[in-house]
C-alpha positions as CSV (number, residue, x, y, z in Angstrom):
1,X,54.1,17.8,81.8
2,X,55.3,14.2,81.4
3,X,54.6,12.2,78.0
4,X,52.2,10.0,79.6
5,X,50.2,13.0,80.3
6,X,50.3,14.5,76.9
7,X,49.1,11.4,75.0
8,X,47.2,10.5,77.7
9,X,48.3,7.1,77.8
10,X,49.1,5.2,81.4
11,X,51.8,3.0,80.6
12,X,54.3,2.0,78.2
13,X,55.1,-1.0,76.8
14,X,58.5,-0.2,77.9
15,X,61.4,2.1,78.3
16,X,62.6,2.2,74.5
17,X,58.9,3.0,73.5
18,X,58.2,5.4,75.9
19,X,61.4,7.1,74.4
20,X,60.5,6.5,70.8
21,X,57.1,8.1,71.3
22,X,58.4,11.4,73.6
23,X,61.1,11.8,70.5
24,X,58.4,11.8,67.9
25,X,56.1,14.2,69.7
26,X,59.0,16.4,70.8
27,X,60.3,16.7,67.6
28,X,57.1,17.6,66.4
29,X,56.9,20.5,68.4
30,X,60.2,22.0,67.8
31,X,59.6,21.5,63.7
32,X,56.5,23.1,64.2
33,X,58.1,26.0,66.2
34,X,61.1,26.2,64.2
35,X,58.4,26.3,60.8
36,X,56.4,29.2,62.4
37,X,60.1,31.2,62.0
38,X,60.9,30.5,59.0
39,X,57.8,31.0,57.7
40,X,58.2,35.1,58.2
41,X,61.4,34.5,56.0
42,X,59.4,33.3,53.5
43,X,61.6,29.4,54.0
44,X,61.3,25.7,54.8
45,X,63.7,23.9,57.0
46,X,64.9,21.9,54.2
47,X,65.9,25.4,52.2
48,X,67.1,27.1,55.3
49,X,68.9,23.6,55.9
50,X,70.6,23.9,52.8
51,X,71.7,27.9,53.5
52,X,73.3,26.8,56.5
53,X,75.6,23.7,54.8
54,X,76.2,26.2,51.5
55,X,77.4,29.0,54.5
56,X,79.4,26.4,56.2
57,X,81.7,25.7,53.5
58,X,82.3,29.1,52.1
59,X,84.2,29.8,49.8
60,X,83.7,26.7,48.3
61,X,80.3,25.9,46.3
62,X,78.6,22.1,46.6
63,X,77.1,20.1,44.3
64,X,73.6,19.0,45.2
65,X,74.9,15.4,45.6
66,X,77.5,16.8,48.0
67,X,74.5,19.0,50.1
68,X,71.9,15.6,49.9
69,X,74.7,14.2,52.1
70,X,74.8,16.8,54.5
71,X,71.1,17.2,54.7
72,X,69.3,16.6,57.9
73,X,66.4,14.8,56.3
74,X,68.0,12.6,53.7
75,X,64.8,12.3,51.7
76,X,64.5,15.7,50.6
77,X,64.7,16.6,46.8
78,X,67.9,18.6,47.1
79,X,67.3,19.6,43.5
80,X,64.0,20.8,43.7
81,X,65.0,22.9,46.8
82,X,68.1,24.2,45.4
83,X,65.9,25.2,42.5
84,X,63.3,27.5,44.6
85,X,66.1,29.0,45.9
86,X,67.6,30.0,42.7
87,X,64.2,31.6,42.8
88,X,64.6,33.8,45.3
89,X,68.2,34.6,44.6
90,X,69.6,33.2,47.6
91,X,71.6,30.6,45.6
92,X,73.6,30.2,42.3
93,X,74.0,27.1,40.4
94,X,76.9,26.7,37.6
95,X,77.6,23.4,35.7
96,X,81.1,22.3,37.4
97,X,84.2,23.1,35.3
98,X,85.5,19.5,35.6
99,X,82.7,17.5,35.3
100,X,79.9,18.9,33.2
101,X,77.5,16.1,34.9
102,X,77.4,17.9,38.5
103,X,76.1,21.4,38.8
104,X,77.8,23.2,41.9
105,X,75.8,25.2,44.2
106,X,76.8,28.5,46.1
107,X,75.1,31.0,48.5
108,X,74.9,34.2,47.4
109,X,75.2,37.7,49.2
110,X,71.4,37.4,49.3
111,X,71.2,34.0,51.4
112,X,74.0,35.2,53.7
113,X,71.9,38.1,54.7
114,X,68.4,35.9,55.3
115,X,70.7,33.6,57.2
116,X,72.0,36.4,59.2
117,X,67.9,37.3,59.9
118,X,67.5,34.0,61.0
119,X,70.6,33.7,63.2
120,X,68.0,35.6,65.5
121,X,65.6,32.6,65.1
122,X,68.0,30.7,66.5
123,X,67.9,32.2,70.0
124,X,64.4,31.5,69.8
125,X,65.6,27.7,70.0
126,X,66.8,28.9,73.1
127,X,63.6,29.8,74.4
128,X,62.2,26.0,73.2
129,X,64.6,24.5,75.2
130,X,64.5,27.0,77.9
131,X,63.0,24.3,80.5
132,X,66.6,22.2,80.8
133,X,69.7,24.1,81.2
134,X,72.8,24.4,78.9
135,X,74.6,21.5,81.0
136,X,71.2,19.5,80.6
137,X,71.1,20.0,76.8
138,X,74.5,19.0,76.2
139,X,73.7,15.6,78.2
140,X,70.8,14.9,76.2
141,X,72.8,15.9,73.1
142,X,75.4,13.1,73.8
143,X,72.6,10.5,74.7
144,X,70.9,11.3,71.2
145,X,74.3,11.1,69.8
146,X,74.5,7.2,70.9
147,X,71.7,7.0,68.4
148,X,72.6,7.9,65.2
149,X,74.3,5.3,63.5
């Protein structure tokens, strides 16, 4: 079903708008797909965000400056969410040996397994996108990449 249908709107006032609004509502769908997922695992996408970018640089811990930076949404309290995962054991944090002003950040054996769990969620993403093929998504990847500045 084409955007115009789902908002129910005829036209456009143009091209870029008619983008801006199908990105908004499309993103809204997946984030509410992706929330009803994480939501069985007891997680946010920011939290499950930061398990993935802790994973990624394994062995290594990062501070929570270091993880803000990585973060999709920029505008998250990284300490806060680093601090509810503490909670639930999927994360350590240690004041850093060389400067006692940064705390580092680490996954534990804990958020490697929920991560592994949710690995599964990820072939749901599949099943999102399942309406363009792989070729399709790659194309749309590299337009969206034009974007990001």
């Amino acid at each position: 079903m084409s955007i115009q249908e789902k908002l129910n709107q005829r036209t456009f006032k143009n091209s870029y708008q008619k983008l801006a609004l199908n990105l908004i509502y499309t993103s809204g769908n997946l984030q509410s797909f992706l929330k009803t997922g994480f939501k069985r695992e007891n997680l946010t996408i920011q939290q499950y965000n930061i398990l993935r970018i802790l994973r990624g640089c394994l062995p290594n811990p990062l501070s929570t400056l270091q993880i803000r930076e990585r973060m999709m949404d920029k505008m998250s309290d990284t300490s806060r969410i680093v601090d509810r995962l503490v909670l639930k054991e999927l994360v350590t944090k240690n004041i850093n040996n060389t400067d006692n002003r940064l705390v580092d950040v680490a996954i534990t054996d804990k958020g490697l397994e929920k991560l592994e769990l949710l690995d599964n969620t990820e072939d749901h993403i599949a099943e999102f996108f399942s309406a363009v093929s792989p070729e399709e998504a790659e194309l749309i990847s590299a337009m969206l990449d034009k974007l990001h500045k």
